[in-house]
PDB file of N, CA, C, O and CB in Angstrom:
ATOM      1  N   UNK A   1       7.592  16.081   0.927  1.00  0.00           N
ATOM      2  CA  UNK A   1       7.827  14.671   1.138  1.00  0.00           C
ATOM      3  C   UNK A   1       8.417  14.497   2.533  1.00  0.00           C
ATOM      4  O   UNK A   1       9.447  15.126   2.771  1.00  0.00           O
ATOM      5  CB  UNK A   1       8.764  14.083   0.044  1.00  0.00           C
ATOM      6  N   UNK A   2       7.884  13.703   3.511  1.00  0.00           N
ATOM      7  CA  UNK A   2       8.775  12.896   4.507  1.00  0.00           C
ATOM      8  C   UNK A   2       9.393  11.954   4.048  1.00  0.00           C
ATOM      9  O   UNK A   2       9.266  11.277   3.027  1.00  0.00           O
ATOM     10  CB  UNK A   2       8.184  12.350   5.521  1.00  0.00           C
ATOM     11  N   UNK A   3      10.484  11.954   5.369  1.00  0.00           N
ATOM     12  CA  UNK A   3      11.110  11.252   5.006  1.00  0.00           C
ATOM     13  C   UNK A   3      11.108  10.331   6.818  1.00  0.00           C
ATOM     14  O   UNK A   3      11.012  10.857   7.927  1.00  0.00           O
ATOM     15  CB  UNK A   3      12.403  12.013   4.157  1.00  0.00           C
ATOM     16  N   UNK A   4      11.261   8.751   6.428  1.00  0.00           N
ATOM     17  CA  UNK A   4      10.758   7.975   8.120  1.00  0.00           C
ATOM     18  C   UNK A   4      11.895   6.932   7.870  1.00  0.00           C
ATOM     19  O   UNK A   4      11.960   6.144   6.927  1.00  0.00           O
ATOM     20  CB  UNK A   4       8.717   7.050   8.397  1.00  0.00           C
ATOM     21  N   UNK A   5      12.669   7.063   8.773  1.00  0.00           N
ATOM     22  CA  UNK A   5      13.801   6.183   8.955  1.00  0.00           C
ATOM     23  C   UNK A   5      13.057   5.016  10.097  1.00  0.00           C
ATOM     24  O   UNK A   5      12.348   5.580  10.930  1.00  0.00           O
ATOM     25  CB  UNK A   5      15.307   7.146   9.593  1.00  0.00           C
ATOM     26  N   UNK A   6      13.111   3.942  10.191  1.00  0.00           N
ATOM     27  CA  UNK A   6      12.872   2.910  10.927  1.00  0.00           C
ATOM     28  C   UNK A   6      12.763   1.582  10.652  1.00  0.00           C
ATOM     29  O   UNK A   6      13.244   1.272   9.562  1.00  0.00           O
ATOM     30  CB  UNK A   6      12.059   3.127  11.374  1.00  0.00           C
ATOM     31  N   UNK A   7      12.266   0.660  11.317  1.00  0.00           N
ATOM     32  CA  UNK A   7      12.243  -0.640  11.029  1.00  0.00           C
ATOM     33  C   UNK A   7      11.694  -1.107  10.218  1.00  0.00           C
ATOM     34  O   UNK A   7      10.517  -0.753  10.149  1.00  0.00           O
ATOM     35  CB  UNK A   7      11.991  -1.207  11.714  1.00  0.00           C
ATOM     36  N   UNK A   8      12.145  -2.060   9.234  1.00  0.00           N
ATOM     37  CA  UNK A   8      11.106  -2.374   7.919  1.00  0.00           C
ATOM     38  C   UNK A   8       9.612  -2.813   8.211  1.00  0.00           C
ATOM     39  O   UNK A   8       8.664  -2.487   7.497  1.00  0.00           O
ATOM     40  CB  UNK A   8      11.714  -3.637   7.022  1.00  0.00           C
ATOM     41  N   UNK A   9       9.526  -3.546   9.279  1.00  0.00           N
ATOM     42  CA  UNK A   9       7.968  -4.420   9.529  1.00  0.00           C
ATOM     43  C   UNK A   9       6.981  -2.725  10.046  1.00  0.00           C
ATOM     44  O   UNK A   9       5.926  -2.204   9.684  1.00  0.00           O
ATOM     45  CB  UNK A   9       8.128  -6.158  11.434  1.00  0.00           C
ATOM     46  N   UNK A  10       7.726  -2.491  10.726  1.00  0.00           N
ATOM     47  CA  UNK A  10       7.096  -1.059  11.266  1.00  0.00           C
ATOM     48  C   UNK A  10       6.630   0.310  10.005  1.00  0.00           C
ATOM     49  O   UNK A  10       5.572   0.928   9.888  1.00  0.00           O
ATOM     50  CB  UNK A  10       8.475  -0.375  12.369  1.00  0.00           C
ATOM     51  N   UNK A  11       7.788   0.392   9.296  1.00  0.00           N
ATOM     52  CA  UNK A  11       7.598   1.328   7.539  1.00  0.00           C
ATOM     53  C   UNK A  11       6.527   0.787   6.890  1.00  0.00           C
ATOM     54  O   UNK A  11       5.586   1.447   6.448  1.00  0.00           O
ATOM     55  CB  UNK A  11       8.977   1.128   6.247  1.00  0.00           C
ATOM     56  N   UNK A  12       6.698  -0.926   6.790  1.00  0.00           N
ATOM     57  CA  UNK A  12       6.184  -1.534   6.104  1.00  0.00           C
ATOM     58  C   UNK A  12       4.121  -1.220   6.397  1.00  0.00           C
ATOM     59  O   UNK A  12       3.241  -1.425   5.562  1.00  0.00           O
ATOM     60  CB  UNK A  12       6.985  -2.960   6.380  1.00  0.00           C
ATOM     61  N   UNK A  13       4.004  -0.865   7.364  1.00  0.00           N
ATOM     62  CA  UNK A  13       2.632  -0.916   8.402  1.00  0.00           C
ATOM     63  C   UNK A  13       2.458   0.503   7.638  1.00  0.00           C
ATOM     64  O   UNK A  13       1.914   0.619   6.540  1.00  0.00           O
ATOM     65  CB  UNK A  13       2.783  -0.996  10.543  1.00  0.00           C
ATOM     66  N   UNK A  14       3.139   1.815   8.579  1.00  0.00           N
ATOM     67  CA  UNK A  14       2.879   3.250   8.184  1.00  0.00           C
ATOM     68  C   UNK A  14       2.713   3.181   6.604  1.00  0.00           C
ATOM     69  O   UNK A  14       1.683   3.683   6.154  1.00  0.00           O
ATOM     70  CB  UNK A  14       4.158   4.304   8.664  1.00  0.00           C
ATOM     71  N   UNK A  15       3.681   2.573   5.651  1.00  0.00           N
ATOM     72  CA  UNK A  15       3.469   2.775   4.374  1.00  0.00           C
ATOM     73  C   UNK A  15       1.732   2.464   4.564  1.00  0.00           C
ATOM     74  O   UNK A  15       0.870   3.295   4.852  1.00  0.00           O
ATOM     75  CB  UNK A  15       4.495   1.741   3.304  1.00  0.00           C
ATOM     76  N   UNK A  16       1.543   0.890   4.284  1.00  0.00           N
ATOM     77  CA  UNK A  16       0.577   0.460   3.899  1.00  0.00           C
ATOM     78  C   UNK A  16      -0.835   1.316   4.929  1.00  0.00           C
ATOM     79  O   UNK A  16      -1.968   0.921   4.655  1.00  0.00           O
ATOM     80  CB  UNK A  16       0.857  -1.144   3.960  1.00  0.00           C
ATOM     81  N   UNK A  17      -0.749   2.085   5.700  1.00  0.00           N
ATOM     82  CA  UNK A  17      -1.692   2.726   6.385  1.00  0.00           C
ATOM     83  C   UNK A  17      -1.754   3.575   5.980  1.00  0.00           C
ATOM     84  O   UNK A  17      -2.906   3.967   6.166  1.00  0.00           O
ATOM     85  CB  UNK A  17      -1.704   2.879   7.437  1.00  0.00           C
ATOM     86  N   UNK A  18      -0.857   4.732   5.103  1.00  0.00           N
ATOM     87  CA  UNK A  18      -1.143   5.897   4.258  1.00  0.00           C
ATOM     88  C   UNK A  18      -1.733   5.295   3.092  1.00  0.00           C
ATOM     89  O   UNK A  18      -2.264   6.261   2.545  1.00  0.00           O
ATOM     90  CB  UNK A  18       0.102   6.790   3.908  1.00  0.00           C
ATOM     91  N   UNK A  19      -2.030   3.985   2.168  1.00  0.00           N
ATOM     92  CA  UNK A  19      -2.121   3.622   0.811  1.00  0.00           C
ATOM     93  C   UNK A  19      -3.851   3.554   1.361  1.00  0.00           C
ATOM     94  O   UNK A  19      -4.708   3.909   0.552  1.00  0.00           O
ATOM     95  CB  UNK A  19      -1.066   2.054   0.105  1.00  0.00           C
ATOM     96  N   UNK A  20      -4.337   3.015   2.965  1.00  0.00           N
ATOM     97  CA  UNK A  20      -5.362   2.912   2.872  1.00  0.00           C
ATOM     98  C   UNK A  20      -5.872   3.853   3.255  1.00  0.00           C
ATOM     99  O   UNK A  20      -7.060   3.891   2.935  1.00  0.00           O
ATOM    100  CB  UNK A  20      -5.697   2.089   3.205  1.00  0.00           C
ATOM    101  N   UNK A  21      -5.428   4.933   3.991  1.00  0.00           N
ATOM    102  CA  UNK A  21      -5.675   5.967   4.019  1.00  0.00           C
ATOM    103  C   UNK A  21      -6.937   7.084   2.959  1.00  0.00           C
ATOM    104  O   UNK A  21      -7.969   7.754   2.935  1.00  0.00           O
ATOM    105  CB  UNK A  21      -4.474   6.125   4.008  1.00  0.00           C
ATOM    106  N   UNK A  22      -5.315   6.327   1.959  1.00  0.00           N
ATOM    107  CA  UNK A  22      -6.154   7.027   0.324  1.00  0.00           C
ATOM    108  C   UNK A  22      -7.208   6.775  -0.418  1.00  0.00           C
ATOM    109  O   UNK A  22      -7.927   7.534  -1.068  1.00  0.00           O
ATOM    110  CB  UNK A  22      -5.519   6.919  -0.758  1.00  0.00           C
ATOM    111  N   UNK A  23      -7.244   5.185  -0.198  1.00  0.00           N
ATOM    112  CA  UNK A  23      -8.046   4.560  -0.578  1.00  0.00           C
ATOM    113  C   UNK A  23      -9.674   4.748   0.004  1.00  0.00           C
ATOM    114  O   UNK A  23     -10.758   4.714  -0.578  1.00  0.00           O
ATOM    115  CB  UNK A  23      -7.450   3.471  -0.429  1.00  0.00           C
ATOM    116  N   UNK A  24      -9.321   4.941   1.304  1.00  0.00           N
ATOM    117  CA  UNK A  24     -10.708   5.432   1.864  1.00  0.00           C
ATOM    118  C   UNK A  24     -11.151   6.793   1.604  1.00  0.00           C
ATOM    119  O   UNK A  24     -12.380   6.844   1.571  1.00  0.00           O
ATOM    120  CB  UNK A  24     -10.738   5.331   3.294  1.00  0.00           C
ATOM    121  N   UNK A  25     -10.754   7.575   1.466  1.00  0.00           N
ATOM    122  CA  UNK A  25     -10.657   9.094   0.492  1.00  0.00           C
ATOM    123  C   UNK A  25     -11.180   8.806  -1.076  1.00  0.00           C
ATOM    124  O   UNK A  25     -12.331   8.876  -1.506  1.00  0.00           O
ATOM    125  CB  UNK A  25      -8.768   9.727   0.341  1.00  0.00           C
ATOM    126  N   UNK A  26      -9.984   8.470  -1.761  1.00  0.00           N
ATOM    127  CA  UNK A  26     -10.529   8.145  -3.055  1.00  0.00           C
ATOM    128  C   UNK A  26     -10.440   6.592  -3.546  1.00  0.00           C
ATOM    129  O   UNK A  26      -9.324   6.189  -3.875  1.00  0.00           O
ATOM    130  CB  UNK A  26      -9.809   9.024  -4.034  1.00  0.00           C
ATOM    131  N   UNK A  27     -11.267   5.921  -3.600  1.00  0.00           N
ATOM    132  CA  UNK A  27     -11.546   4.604  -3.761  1.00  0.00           C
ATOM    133  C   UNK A  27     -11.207   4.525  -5.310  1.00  0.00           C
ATOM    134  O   UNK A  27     -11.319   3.395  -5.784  1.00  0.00           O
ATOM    135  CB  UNK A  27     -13.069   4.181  -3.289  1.00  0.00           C
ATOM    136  N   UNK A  28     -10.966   5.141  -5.842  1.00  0.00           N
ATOM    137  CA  UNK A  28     -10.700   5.394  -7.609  1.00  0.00           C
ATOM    138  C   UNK A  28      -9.937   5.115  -7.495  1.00  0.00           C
ATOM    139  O   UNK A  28      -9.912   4.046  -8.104  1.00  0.00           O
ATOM    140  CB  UNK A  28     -10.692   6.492  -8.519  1.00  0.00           C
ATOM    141  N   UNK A  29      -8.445   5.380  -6.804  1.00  0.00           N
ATOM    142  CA  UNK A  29      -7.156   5.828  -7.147  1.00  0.00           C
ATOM    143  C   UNK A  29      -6.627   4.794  -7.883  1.00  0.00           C
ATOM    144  O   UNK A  29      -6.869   3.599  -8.054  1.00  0.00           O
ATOM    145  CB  UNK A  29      -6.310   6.196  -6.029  1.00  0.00           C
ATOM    146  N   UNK A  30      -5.730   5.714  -8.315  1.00  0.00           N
ATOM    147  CA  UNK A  30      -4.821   4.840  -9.384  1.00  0.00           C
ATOM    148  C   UNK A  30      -3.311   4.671  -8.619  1.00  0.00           C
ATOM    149  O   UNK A  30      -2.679   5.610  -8.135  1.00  0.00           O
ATOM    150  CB  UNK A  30      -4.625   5.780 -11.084  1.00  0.00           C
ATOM    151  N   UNK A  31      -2.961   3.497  -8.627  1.00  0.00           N
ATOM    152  CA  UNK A  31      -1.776   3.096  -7.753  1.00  0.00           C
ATOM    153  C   UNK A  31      -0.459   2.750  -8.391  1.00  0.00           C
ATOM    154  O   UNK A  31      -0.531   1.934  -9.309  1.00  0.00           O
ATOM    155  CB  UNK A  31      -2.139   1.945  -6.980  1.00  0.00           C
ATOM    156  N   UNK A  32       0.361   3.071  -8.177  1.00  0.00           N
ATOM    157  CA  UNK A  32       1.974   3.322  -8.981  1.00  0.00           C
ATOM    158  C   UNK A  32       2.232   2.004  -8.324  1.00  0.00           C
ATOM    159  O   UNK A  32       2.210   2.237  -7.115  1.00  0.00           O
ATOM    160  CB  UNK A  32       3.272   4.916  -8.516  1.00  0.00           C
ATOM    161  N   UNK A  33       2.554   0.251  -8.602  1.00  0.00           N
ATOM    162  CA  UNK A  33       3.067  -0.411  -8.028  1.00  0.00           C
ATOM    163  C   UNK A  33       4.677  -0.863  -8.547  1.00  0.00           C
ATOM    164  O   UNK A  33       5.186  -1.336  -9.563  1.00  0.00           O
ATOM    165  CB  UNK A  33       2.137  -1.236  -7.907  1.00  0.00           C
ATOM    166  N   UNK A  34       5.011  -0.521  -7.534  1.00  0.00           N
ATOM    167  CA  UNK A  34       6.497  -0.898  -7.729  1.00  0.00           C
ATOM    168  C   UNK A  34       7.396  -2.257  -7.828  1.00  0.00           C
ATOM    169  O   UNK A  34       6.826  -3.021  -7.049  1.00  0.00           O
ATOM    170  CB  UNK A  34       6.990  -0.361  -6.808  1.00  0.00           C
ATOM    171  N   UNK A  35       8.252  -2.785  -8.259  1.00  0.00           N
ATOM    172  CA  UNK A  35       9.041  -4.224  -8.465  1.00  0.00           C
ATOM    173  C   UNK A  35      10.175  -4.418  -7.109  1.00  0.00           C
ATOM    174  O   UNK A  35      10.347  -3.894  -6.008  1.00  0.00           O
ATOM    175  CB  UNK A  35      10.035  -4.177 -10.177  1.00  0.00           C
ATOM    176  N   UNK A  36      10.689  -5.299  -7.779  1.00  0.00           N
ATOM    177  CA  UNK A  36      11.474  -5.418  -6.945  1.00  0.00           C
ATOM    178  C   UNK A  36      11.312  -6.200  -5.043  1.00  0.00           C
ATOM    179  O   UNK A  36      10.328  -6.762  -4.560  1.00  0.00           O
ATOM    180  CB  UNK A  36      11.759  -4.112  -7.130  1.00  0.00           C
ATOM    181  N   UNK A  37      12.202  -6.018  -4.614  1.00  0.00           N
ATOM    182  CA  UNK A  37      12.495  -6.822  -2.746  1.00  0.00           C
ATOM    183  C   UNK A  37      11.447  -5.605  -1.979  1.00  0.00           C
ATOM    184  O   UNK A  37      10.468  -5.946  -1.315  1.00  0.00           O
ATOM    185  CB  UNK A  37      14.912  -6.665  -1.816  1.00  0.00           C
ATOM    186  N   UNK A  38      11.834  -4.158  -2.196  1.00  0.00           N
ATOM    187  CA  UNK A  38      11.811  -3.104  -1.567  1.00  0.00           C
ATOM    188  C   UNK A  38      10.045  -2.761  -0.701  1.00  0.00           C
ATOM    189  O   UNK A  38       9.702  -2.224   0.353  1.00  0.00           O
ATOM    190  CB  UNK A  38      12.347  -2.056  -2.760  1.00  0.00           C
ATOM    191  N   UNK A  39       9.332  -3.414  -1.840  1.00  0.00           N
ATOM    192  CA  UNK A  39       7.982  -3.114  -1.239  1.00  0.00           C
ATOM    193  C   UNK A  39       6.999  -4.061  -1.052  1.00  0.00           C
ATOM    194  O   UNK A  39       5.778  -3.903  -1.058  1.00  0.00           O
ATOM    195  CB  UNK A  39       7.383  -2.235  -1.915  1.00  0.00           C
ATOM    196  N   UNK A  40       7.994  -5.591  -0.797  1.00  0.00           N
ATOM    197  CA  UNK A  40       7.392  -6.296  -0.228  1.00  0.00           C
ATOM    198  C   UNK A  40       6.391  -6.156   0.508  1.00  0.00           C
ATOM    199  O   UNK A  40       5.217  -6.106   0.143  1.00  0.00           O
ATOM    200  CB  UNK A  40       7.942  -6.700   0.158  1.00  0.00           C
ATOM    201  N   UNK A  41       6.993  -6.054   2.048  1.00  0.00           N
ATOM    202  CA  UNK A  41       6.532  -6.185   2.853  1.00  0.00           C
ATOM    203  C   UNK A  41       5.223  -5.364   3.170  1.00  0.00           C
ATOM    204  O   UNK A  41       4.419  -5.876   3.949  1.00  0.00           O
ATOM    205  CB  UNK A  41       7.387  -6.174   3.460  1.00  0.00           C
ATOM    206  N   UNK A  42       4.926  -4.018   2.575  1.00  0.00           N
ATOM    207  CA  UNK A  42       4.213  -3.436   2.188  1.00  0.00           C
ATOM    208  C   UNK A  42       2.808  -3.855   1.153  1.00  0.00           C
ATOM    209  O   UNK A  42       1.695  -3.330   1.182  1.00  0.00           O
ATOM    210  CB  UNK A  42       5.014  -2.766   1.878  1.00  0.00           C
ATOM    211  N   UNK A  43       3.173  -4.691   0.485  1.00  0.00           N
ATOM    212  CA  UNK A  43       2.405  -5.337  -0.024  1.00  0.00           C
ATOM    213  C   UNK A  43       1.657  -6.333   0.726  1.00  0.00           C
ATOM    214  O   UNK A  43       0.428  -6.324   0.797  1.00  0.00           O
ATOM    215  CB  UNK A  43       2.951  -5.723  -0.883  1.00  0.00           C
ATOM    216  N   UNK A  44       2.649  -7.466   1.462  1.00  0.00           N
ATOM    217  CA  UNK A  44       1.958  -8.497   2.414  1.00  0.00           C
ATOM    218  C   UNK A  44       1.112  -7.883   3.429  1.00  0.00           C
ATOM    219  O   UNK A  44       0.321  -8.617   4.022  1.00  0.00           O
ATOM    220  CB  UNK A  44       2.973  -9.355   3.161  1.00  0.00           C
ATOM    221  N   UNK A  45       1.182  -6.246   3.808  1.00  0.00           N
ATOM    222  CA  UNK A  45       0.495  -5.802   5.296  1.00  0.00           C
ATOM    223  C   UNK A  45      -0.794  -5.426   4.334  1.00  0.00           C
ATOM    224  O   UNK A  45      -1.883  -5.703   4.835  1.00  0.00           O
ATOM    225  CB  UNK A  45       1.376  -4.250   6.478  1.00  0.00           C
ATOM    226  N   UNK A  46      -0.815  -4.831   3.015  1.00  0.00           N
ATOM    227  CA  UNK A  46      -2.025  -4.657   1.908  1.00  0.00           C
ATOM    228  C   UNK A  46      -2.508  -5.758   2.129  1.00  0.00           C
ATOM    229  O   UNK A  46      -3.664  -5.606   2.524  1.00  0.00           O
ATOM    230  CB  UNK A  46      -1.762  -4.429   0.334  1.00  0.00           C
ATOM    231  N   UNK A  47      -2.197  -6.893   2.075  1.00  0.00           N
ATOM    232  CA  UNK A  47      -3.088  -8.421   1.472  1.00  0.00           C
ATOM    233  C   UNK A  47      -3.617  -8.656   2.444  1.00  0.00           C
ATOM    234  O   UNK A  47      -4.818  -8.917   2.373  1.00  0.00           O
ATOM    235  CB  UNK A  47      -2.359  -9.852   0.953  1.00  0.00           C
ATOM    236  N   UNK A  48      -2.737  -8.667   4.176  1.00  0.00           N
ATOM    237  CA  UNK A  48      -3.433  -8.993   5.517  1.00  0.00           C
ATOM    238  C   UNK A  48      -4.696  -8.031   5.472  1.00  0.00           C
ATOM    239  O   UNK A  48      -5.852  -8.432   5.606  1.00  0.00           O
ATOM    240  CB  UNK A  48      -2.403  -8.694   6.933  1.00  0.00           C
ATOM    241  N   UNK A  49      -4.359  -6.831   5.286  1.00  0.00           N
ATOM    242  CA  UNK A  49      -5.685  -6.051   5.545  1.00  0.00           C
ATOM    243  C   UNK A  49      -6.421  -6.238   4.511  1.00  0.00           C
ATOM    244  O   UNK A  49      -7.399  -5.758   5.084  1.00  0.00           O
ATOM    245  CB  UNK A  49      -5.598  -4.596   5.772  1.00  0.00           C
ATOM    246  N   UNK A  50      -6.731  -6.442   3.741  1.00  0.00           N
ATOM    247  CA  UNK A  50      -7.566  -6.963   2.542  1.00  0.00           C
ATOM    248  C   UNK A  50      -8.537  -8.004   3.056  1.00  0.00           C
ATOM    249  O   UNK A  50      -9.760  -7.927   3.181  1.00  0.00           O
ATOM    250  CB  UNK A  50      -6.632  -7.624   1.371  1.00  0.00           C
ATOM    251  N   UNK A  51      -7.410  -9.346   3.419  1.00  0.00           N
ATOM    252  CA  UNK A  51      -8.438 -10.466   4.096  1.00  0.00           C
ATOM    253  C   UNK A  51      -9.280 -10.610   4.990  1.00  0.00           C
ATOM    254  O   UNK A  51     -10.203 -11.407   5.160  1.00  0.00           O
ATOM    255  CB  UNK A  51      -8.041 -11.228   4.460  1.00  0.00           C
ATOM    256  N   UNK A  52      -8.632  -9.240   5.901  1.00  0.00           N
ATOM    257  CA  UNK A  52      -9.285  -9.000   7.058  1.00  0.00           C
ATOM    258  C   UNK A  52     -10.214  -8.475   6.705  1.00  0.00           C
ATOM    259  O   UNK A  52     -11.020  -8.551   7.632  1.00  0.00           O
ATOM    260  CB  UNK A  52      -8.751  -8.388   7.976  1.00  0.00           C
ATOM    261  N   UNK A  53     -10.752  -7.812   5.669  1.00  0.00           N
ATOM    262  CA  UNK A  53     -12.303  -6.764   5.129  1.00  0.00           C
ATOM    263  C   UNK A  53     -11.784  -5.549   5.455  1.00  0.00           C
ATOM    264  O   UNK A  53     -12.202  -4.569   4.836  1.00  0.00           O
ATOM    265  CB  UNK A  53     -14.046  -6.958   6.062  1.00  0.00           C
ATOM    266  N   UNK A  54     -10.991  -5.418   6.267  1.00  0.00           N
ATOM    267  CA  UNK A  54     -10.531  -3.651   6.041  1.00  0.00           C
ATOM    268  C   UNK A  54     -10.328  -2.921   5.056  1.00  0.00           C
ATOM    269  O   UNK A  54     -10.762  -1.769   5.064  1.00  0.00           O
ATOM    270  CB  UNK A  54      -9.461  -3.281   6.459  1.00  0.00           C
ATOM    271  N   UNK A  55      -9.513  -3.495   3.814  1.00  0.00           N
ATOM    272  CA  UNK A  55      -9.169  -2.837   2.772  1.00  0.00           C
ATOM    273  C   UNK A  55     -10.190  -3.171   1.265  1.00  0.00           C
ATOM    274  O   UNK A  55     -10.669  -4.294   1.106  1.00  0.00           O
ATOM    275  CB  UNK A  55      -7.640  -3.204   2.670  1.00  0.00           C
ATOM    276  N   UNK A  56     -10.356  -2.359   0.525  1.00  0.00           N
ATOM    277  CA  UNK A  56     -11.052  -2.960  -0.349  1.00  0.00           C
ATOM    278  C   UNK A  56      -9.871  -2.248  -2.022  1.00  0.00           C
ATOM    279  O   UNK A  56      -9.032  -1.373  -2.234  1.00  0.00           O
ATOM    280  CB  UNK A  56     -13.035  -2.408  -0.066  1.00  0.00           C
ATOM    281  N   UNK A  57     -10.265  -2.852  -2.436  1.00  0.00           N
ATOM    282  CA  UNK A  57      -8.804  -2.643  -3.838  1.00  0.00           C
ATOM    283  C   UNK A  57     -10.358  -2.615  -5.385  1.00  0.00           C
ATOM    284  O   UNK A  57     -10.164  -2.444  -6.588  1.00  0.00           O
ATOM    285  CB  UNK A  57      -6.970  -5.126  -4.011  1.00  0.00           C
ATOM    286  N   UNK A  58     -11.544  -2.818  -4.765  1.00  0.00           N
ATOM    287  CA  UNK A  58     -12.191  -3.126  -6.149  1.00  0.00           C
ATOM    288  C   UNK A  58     -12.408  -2.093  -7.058  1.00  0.00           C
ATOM    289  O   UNK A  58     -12.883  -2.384  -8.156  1.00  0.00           O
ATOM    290  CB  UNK A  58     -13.438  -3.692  -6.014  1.00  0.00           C
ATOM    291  N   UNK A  59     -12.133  -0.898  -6.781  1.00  0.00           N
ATOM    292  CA  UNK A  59     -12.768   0.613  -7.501  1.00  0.00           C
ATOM    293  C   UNK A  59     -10.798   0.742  -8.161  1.00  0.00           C
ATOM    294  O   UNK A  59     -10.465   0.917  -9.333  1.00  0.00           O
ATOM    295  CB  UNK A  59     -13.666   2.472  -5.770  1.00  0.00           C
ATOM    296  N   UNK A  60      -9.784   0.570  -6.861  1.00  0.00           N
ATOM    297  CA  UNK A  60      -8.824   0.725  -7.603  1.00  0.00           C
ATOM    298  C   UNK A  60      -8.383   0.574  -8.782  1.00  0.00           C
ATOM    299  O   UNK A  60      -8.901  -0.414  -9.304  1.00  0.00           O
ATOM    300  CB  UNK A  60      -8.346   0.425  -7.262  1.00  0.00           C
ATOM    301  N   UNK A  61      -7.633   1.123  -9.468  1.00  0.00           N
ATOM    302  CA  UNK A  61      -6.113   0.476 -10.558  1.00  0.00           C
ATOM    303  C   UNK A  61      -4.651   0.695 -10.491  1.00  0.00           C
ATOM    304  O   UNK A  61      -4.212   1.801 -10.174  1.00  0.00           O
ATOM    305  CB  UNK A  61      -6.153   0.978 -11.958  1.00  0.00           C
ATOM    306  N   UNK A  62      -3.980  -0.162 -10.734  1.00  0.00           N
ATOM    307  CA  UNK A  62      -2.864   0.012 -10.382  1.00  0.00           C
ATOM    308  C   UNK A  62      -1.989   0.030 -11.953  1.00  0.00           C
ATOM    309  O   UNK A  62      -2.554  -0.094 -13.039  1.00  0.00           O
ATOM    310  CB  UNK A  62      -2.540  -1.100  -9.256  1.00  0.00           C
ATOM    311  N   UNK A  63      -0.736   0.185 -11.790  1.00  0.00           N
ATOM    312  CA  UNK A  63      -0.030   0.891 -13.319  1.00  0.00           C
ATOM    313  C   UNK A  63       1.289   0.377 -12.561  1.00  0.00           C
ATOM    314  O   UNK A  63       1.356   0.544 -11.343  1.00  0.00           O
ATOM    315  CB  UNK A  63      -0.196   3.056 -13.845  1.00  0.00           C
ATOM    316  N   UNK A  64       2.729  -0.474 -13.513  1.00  0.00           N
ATOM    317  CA  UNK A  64       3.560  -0.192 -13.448  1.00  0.00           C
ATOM    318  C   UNK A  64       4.322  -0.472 -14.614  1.00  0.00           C
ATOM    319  O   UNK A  64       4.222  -1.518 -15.254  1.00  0.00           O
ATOM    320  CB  UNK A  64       3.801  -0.474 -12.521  1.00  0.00           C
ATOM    321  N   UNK A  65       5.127   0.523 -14.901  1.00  0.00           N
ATOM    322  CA  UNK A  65       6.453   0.386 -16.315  1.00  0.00           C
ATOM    323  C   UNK A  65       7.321  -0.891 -16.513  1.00  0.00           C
ATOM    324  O   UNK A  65       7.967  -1.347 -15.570  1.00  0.00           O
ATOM    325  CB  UNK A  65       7.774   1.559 -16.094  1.00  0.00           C
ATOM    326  N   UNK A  66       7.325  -1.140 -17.048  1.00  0.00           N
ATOM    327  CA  UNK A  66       8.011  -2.059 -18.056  1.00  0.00           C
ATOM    328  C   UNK A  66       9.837  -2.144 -18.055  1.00  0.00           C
ATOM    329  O   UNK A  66      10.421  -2.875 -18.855  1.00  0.00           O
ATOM    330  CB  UNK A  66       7.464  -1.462 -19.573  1.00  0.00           C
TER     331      UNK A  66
END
């Protein structure tokens, strides 16, 4: 595991650029989504790239606990 200390808008980017990363690899994947403040912003840089046609989420699934 790394570990990336820095600015949230900036984490927020690298996160969401490793998720598409994966996604372009395995378009299956199954995605752990998390609650909470914490992965906002991560989410909103998912949705920008989404609208933009970069990202595609349709093969995905996502899973989170209760």
């Amino acid at each position: 595991m790394e570990v990336v200390i820095g600015v949230p808008e900036e984490l927020a980017s690298l996160a969401a650029g490793a998720i598409e990363a994966l996604l372009d690899r395995k378009p299956e994947a199954v995605l752990g989504l998390a609650t909470g403040s914490s992965p906002l912003g991560i989410y909103d840089e998912l949705a920008r790239r989404h609208r933009e046609g970069r990202l595609s989420f349709s093969r995905a699934r996502g899973v989170h606990a209760r």
